[in-house]
C-alpha positions in Angstrom: 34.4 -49.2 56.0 31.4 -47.2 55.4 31.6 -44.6 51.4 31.7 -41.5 52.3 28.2 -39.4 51.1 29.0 -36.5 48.7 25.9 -34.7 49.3 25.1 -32.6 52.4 23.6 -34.1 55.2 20.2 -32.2 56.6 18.2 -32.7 59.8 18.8 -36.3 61.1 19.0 -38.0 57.9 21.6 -40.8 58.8 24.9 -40.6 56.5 23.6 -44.2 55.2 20.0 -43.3 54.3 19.6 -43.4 50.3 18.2 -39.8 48.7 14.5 -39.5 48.3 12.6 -41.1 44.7 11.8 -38.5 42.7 8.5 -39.7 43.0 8.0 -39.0 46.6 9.0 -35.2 45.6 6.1 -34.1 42.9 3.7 -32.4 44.4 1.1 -34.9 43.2 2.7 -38.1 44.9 2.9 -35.4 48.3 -0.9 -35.2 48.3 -1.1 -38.8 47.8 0.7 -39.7 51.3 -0.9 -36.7 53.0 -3.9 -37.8 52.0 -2.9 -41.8 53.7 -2.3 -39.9 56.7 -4.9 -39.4 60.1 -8.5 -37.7 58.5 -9.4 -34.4 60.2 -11.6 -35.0 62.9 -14.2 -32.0 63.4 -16.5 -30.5 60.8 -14.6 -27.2 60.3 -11.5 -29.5 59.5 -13.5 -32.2 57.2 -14.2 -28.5 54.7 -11.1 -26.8 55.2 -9.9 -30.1 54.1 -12.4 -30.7 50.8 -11.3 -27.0 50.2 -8.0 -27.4 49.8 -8.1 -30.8 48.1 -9.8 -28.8 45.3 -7.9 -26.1 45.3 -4.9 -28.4 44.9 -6.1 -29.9 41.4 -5.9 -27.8 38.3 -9.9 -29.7 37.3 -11.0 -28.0 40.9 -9.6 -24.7 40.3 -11.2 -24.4 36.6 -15.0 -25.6 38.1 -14.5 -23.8 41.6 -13.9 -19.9 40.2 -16.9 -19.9 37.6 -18.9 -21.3 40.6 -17.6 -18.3 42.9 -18.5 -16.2 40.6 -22.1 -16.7 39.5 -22.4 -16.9 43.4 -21.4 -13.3 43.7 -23.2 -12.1 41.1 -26.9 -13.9 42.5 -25.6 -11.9 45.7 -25.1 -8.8 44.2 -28.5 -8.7 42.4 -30.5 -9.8 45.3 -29.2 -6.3 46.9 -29.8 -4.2 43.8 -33.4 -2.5 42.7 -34.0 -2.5 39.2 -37.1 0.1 39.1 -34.1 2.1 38.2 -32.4 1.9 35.2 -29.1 3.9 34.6 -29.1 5.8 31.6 -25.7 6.3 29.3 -25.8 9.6 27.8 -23.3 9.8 24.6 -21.9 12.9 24.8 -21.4 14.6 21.6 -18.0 15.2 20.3 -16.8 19.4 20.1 -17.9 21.2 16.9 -20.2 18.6 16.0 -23.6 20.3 17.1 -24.6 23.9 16.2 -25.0 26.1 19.0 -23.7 29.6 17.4 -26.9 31.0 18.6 -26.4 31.0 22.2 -22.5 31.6 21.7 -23.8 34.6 20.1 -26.1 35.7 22.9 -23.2 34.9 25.4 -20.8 37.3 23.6 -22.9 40.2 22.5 -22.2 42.3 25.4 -19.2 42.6 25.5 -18.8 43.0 22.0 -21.0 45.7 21.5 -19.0 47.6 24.4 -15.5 46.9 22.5 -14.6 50.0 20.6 -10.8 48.7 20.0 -10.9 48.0 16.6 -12.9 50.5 14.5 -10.1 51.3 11.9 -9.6 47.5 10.7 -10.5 47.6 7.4 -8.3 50.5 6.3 -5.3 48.5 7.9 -6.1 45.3 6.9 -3.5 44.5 4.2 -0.8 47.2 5.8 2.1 44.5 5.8 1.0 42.3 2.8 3.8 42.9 0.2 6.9 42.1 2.5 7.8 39.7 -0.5 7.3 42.3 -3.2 4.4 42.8 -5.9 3.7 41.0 -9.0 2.6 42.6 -12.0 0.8 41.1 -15.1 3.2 39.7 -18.2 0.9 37.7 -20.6 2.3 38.6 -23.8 0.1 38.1 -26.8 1.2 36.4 -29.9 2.4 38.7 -33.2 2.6 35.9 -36.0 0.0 34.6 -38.3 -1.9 31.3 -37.9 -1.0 28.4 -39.8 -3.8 26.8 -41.5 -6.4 24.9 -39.5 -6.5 21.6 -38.7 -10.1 21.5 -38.0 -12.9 22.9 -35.9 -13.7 22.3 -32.3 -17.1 22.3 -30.8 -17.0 22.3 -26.8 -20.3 21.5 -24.4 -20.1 23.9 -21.4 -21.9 22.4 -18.7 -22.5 23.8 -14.9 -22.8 27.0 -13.5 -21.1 30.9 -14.7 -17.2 29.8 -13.5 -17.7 26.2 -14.3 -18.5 27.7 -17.9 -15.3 29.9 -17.7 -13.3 26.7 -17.2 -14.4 25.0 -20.2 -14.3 28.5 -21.9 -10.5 29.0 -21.3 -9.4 25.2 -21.5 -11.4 24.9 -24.7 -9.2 28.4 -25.8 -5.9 26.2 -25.0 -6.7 23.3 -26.4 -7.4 24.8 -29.9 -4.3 26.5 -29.9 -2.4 23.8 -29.1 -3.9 21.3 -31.8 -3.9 24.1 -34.2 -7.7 23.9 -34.5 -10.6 26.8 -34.6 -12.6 27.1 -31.9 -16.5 27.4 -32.0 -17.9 29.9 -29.6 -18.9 27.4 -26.7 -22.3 26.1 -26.4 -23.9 26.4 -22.7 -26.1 23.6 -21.2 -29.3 24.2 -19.2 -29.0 23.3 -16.5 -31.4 21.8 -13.7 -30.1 23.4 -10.7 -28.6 26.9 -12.3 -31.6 27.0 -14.4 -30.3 29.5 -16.6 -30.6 29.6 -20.5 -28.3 32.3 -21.6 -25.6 31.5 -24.1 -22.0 33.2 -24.6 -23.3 36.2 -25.8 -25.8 37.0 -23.5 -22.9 36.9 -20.8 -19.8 37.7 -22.0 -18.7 40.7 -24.7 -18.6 38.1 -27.7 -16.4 40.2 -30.0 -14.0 41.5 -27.6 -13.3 37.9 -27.2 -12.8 36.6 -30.1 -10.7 39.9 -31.0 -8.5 39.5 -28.1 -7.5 35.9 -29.1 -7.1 36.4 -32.7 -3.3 35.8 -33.1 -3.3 33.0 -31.0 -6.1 30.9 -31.7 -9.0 30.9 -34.3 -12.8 31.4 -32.9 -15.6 31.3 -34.7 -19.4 32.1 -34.0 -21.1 28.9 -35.8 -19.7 26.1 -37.8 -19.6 26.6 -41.5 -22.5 25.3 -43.6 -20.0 22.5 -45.7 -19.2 20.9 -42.8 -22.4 20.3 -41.4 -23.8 19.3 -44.4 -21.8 16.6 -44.2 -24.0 15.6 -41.1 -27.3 16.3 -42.3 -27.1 19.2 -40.3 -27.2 17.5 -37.3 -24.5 18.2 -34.6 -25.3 14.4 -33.0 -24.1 12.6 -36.3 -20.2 14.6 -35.6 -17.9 12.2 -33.5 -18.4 13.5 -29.9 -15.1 12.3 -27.2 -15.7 11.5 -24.0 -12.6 12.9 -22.5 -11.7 11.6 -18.7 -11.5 15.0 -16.0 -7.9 16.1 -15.8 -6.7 14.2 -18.8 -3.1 15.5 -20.4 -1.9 17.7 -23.3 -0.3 14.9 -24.3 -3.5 12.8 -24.6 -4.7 15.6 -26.7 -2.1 15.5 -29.2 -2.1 11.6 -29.2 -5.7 10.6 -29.3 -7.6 13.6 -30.3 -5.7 15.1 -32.9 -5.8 12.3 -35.5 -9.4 12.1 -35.2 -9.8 15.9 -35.9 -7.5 15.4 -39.2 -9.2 12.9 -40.5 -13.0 14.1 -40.1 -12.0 18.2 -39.7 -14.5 18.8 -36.8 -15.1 16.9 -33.8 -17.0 17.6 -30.3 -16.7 17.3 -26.8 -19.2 17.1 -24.6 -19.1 17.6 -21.3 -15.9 20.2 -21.1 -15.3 21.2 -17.6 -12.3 20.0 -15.9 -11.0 18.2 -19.1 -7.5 19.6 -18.9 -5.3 19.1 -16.1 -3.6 21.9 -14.1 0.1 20.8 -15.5 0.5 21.9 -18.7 3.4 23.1 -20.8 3.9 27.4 -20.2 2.6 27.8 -23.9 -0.2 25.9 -23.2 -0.7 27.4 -19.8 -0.1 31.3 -21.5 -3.2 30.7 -23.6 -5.6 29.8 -20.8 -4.0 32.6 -18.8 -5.0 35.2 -22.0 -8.4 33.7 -22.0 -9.1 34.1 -18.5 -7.6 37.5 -17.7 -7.5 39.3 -20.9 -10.1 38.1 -23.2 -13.0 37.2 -21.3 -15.2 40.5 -20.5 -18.7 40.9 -19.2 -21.6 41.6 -21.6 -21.7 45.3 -21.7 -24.8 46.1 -19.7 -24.2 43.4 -17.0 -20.2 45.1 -16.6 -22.1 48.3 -16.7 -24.7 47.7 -14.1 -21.7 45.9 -11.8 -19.2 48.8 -12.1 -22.5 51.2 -10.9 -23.3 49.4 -7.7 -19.2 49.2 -7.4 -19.2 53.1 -7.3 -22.3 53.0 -5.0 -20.6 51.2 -2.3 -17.5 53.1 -2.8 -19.7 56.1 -2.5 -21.1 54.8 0.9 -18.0 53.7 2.2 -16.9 57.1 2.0 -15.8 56.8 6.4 -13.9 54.2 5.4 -12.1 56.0 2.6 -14.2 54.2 0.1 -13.2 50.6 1.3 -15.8 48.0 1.5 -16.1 43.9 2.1 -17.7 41.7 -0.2 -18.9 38.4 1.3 -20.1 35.5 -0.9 -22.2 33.3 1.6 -23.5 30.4 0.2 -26.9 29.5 2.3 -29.6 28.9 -0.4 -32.1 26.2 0.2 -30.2 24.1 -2.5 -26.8 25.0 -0.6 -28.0 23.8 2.8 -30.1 20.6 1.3 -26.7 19.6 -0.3 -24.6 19.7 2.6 -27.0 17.5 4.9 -26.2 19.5 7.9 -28.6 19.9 10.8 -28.9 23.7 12.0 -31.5 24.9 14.6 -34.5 24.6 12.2 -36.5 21.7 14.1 -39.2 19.6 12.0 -39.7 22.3 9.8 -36.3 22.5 8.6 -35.8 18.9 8.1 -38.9 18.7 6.3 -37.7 21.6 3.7 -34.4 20.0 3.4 -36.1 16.5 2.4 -38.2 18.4 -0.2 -35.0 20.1 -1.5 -33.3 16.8 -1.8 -35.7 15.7 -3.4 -36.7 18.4 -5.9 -32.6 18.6 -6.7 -31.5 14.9 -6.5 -33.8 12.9 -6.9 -33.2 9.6 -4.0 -29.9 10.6 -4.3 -30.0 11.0 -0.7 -32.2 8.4 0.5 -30.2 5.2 -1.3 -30.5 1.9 0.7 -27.9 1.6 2.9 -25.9 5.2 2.3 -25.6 6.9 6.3 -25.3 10.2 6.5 -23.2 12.0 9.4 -24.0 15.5 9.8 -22.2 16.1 13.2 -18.8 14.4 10.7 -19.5 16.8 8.5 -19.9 20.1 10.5 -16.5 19.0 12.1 -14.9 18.6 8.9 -15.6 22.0 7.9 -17.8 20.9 5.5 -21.5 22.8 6.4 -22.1 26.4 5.0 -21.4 28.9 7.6 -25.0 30.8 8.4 -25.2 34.9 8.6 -25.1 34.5 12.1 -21.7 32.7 11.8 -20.0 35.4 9.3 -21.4 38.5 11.4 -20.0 36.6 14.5 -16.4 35.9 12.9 -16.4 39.1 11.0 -16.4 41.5 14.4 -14.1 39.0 16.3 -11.7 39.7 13.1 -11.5 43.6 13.9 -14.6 45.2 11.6 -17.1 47.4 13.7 -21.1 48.2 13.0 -19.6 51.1 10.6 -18.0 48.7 8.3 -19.6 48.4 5.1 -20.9 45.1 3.5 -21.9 43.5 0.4 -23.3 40.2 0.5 -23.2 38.0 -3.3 -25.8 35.4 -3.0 -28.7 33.9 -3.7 -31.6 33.5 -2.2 -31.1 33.1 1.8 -32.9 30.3 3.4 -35.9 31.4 6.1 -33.9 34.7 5.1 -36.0 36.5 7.7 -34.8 34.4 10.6 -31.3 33.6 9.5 -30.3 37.4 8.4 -31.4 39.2 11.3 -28.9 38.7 13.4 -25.8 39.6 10.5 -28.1 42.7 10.0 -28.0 43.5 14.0 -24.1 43.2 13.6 -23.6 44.7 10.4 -26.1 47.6 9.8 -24.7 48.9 6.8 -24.9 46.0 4.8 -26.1 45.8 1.2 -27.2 43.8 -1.8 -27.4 44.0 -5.5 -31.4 44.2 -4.6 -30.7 47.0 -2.1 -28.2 48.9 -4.1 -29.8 48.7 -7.9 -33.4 49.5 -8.6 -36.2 47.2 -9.5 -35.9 48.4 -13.2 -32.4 48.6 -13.5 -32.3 44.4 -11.9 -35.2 43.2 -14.4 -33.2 42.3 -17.1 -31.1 39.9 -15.2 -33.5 39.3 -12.2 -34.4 35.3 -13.7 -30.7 34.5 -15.3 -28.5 33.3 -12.5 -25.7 33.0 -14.0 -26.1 37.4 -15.2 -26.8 37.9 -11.6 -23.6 35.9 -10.2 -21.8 37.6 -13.0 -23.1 41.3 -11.4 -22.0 40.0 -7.9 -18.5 38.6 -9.3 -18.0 42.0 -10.1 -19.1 43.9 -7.1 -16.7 41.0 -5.1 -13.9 41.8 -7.6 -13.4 45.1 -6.6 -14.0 45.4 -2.5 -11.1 46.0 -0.5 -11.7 42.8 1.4 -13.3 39.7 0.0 -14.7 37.0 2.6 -15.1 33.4 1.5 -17.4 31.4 3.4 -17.7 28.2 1.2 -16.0 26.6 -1.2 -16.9 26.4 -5.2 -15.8 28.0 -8.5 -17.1 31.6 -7.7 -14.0 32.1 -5.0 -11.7 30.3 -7.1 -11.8 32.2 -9.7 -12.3 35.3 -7.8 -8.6 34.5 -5.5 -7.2 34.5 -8.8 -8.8 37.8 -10.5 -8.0 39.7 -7.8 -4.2 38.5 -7.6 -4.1 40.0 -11.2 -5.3 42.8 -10.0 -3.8 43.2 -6.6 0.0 42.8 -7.6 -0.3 39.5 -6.6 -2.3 39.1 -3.3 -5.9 38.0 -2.9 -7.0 40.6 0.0 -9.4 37.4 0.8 -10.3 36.2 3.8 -10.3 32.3 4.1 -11.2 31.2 7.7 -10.9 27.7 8.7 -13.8 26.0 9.4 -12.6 23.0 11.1 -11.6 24.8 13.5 -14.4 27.4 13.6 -17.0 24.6 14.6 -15.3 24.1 17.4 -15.0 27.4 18.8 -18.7 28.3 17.5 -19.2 24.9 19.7 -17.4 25.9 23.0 -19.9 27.8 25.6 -16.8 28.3 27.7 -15.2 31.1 25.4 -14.7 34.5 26.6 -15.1 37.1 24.2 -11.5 38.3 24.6 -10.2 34.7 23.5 -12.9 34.4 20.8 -11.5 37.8 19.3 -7.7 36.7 19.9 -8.6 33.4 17.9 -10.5 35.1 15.2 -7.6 37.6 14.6 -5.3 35.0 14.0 -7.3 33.6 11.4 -7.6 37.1 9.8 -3.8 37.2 9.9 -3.3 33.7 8.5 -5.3 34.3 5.3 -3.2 37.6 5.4 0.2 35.7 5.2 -1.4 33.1 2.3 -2.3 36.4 -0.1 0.6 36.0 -2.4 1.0 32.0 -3.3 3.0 30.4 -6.1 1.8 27.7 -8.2 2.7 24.4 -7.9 2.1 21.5 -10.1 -1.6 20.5 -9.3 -2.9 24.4 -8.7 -4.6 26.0 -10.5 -4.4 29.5 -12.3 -7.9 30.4 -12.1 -6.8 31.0 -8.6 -3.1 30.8 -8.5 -1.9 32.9 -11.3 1.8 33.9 -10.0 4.4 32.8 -11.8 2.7 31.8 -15.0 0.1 34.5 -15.9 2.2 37.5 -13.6 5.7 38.0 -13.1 8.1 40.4 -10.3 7.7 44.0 -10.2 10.7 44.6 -12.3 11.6 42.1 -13.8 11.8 42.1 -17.4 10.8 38.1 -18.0 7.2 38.1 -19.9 4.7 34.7 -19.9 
């Protein structure tokens, strides 16, 4: 009797055949009998058959499909010319290129037909206060000095506002280590070029007046402590303080010195003080900045004049004017590295400039400069064409009134025409004072930014095109004065390189996007401090406090 097979039959396998070897069922041991079978006979057979023998081995299939492909590649350059050569073009990336010219010849049609917004300057600010007003609280001191610990000497280095830092950080560091303060001593500088000292700037005995009860100033250090140095202010212990260093690092470090040798000097001062600082500390450098600092007489007097002369020619616009500050000097330009539509000659001035004001700064092995980076970064100085073209998409017609603060314009004759074209009104302190009255001040930059500051300080609107001290401290002046809001215009110039960059815009959707801007810097007026700002240009809560509220700084 035959065992039964558990597995099921298939085909005509008899019940008593034994399964397959595992052998005879890999593929490898399959090809090996096919192969021991009949040879094809015919020629189309014989490579079918080498074909697929290859084909079947993993060593065929890695030497057959390199060899395929080199042979489609010899066929595909046997049917391709190469007399031509195609060329990649790199497009360049949106707001990277300056093309504001021809945006500006695209648009000036219509907007020299739109009539729609003639009144925007005397409705500028109409919603500003929704929050409510501030009002100034800096409360001077009424008790009498303690006895001084020592004397401070300060090195004021950089242009007029960089000065005013170390002015009004130097005024609350003395307070705070119970020292007297030296009037500060102003460095020449290479690029300001300006030798005037604190008296030929600011009202020196107002000053030192206005401070009296809360720290002591005095004009020169006294002869018995310098004749302890032979005289010689190099021989007195000079710190070299790190930028943004702590009132606590003052009373730890530098007050122990300043017992024991009762004068010591820092040199340089700007930016020595961080922003977060105790209120009593912060109260002082609001008094210094707000209160105590005032113009040398005949620079206020010659800035309040051509004040009243814009007023004067403002007079459809109810007296309201805007102040620009545009920063496109030579310098300005050379500094930034960015490419306008100058050609060779531009590039060679800029070289020169970089050279005059650096000195291979610029030209160090292996440093790569960017300029398309930096005009989309917001980073170049907007041109006269630029501000004229953002200025009458923001609302303000040929009948608005201008002041410009600056320096000297670059190729002024080529880059000012079109702003003049837009803006016919415009004026200068060169166009509104006379030669004479300008002579006095006409080589002294810092006098003359001083004359502008106050011009700016007073215009219904002030437009900041660049960034710097002169805005920063002028944000913050004109809070103090404004119950709290700027009334500045801060446009964003990421974005406007792109838009300046797009020869697609319509003139509707330029305006649309330029009023939105307007109305942005509008809603950031009225800012509160926070840790890190500064009250140079951020003055609410510690140097102003709520229309009626009775708290004081």
């Amino acid at each position: 009797m035959q065992a039964k097979n558990r597995l099921p039959s298939s085909g005509n396998d008899s019940p008593t055949s034994p399964p397959s070897s595992p052998r005879s069922r890999s593929p490898r041991y399959r090809n090996r009998s096919f192969r021991s079978g009949r040879a094809p006979q015919t020629l189309g057979q014989r490579l079918s058959w080498i074909v697929l023998s290859v084909l079947l081995r993993r060593q065929g299939m890695f030497l057959f499909a390199p060899l395929l492909y080199i042979a489609g590649m010899l066929f595909y350059m046997g049917t391709v010319s190469f007399d031509v050569v195609p060329v990649i073009k790199r497009r360049n990336a949106p707001g990277s290129v300056y093309r504001s010219p021809q945006l500006y010849a695209k648009l000036r049609p219509e907007m020299d037909s739109d009539n729609s917004s003639s009144d925007a300057i005397l409705n500028i600010w109409k919603n500003s206060y929704k929050g409510g007003e501030w009002r100034p609280c800096i409360n001077k001191s009424s008790q009498v000095l303690p006895e001084s610990n020592g004397y401070i000497y300060v090195e004021a280095n950089g242009g007029l506002n960089q000065q005013r830092t170390s002015i009004c950080n130097a005024v609350a560091v003395a307070g705070y280590l119970n020292a007297t303060l030296i009037i500060p001593y102003f460095h020449y500088h290479s690029i300001w070029r300006d030798p005037s000292n604190f008296s030929e700037i600011y009202d020196e005995e107002f000053f030192i007046k206005s401070l009296e009860n809360d720290v002591r100033i005095v004009r020169e250090i006294p002869h018995y402590i310098m004749e302890r140095f032979d005289y010689n202010l190099s021989n007195v212990y000079n710190f070299r303080i790190k930028a943004w260093s702590s009132i606590k690092y003052y009373s730890e470090r530098v007050l122990p010195k300043l017992l024991e040798e009762k004068i010591i000097r820092i040199s340089p001062f700007a930016n020595r003080l961080s922003f977060d600082v105790p209120p009593a500390v912060q109260r002082l450098r609001c008094l210094a900045n707000y209160q105590a600092l005032r113009f040398f007489s005949p620079i206020l007097t010659l800035g309040e004049t051509l004040v009243a002369r814009m007023k004067e020619r403002s007079a459809n616009n109810s007296g309201k004017y805007i102040s620009v500050h545009l920063r496109f000097e030579e310098d300005m330009v050379a500094f930034s590295c960015c490419i306008y539509d100058g050609g060779g000659q531009e590039k060679l001035d800029m070289d020169a400039a970089r050279e005059r004001g650096w000195r291979g700064k610029f030209t160090k092995p292996g440093r790569v400069i960017h300029p398309g980076a930096i005009r989309l970064n917001g980073k170049c100085p907007l041109t006269p064409l630029e501000v004229g073209l953002m200025l009458r998409g923001m609302g303000f017609d040929r009948s608005t009134n201008i002041y410009l603060a600056s320096g000297r314009i670059y190729d002024s004759e080529r880059h000012m025409a079109p702003l003049l074209d837009m803006f016919p009104l415009l004026q200068t302190k060169e166009t509104l004072a006379s030669p004479d009255e300008l002579s006095p001040f006409q080589n002294y930059s810092s006098r003359m930014a001083a004359i502008d500051y106050t011009v700016c300080l007073h215009s219904e609107v002030f437009v900041t095109t660049q960034g710097g001290n002169f805005p920063h401290f002028l944000l913050g002046h004109r809070r103090y004065l404004y119950g709290g809001h700027s009334r500045t215009i801060r446009p964003d110039k990421r974005k406007l390189a792109v838009i300046f960059d797009n020869p697609n815009i319509g003139w509707k959707s330029f305006k649309r996007q330029m009023l939105n801007m307007r109305s942005h810097s509008d809603s950031k007026g009225i800012e509160l401090k926070r840790p890190n700002d500064s009250i140079y240009s951020v003055p609410c809560p510690d140097c102003m406090c709520r229309v009626n509220s009775t708290e004081d700084s």
